[in-house]
C-alpha positions as CSV (number, residue, x, y, z in Angstrom):
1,X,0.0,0.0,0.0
2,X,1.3,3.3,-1.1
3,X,1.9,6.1,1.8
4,X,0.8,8.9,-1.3
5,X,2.7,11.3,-3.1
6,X,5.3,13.5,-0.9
7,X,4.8,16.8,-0.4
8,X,5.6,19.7,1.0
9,X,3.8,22.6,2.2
10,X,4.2,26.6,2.0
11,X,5.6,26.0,5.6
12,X,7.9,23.8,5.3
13,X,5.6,21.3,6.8
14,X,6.4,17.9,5.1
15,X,4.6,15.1,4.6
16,X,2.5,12.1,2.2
17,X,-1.0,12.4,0.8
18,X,-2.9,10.2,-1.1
19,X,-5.4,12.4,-2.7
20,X,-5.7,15.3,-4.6
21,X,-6.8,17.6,-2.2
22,X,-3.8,20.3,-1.2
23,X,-4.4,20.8,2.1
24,X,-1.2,20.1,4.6
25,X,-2.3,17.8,7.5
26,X,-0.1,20.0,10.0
27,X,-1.5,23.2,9.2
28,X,-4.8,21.9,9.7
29,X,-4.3,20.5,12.8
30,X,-2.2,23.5,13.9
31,X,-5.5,26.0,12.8
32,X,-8.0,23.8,14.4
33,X,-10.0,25.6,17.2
34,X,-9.4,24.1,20.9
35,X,-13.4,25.0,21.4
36,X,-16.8,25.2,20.3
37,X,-18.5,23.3,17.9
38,X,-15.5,23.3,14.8
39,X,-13.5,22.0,17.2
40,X,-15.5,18.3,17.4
41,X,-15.5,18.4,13.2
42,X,-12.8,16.8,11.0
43,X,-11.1,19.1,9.1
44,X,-13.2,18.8,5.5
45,X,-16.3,19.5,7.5
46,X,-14.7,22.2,9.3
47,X,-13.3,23.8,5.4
48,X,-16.5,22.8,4.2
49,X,-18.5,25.3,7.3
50,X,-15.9,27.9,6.5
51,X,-15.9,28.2,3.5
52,X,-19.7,28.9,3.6
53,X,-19.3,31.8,6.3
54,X,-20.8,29.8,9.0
55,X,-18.5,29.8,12.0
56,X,-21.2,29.7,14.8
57,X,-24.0,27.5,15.7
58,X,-26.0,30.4,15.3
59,X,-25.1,31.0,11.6
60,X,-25.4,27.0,11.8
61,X,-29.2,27.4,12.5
62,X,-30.1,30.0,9.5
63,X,-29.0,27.3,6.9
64,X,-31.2,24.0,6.1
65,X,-29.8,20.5,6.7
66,X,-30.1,19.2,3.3
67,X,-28.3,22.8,2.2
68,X,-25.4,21.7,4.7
69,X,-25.5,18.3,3.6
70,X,-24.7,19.6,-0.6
71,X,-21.7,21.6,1.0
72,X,-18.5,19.9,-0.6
73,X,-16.7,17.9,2.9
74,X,-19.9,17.4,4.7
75,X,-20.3,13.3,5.5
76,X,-23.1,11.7,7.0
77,X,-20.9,11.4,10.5
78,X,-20.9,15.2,10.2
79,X,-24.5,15.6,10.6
80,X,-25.6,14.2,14.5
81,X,-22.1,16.7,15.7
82,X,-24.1,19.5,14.2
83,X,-27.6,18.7,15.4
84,X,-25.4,17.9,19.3
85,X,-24.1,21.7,19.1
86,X,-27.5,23.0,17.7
87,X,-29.4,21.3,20.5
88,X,-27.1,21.9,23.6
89,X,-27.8,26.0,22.4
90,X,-31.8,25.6,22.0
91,X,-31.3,25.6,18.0
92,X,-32.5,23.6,14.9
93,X,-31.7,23.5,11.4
94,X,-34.2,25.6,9.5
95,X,-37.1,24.2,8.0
C-alpha cells in the first residue's frame, strides 16, 4: 500500500498524501480551534462550514440541513455533531 505522493507545504511542513486535495495535515491541525462546535469536526467539514461563512451554531441554524449536507466535505458522521451543538444551544436547522 502506497503512503501517497510526498509533499511539502508553504511552511515547510512535510509530509504524504494520497489524494488530490492540497491541504497540509499540520497546518490543519495546527489552525484547528481548541473550542466550540468546529473544534469536534474533521477538518473537511470544518473547510467545508468555513468556507460557507458559517462559523457559529448560530449562523449554523439559518442554513437548512439538506443545504449543509450539498456543502462539498460534509459526510453523514458530520451531521448528529451538528444537530449535538444546535441542540445543547436551544437551536434547529431551518425548515
Amino acid at each position: 500500500m502506497s503512503k501517497g505522493t510526498f509533499r511539502v507545504c508553504a511552511k515547510g511542513h512535510k509530509y504524504y498524501k494520497s489524494s488530490d486535495c492540497p491541504s497540509c495535515p499540520v497546518c490543519e491541525q495546527e489552525r484547528k480551534p481548541q473550542t466550540g462546535f468546529l473544534s469536534l469536526l474533521g477538518a473537511p467539514a470544518r473547510r467545508a462550514l468555513e468556507g460557507a461563512g458559517i462559523s457559529s451554531v448560530e449562523a449554523l441554524a439559518q442554513h437548512s440541513e439538506a443545504a449543509i449536507m450539498k456543502l462539498h466535505g460534509m459526510g453523514p458522521a458530520s451531521l448528529p455533531v451538528l444537530k449535538m451543538a444546535l441542540e445543547a444551544s436551544g437551536l434547529t436547522f431551518k425548515d
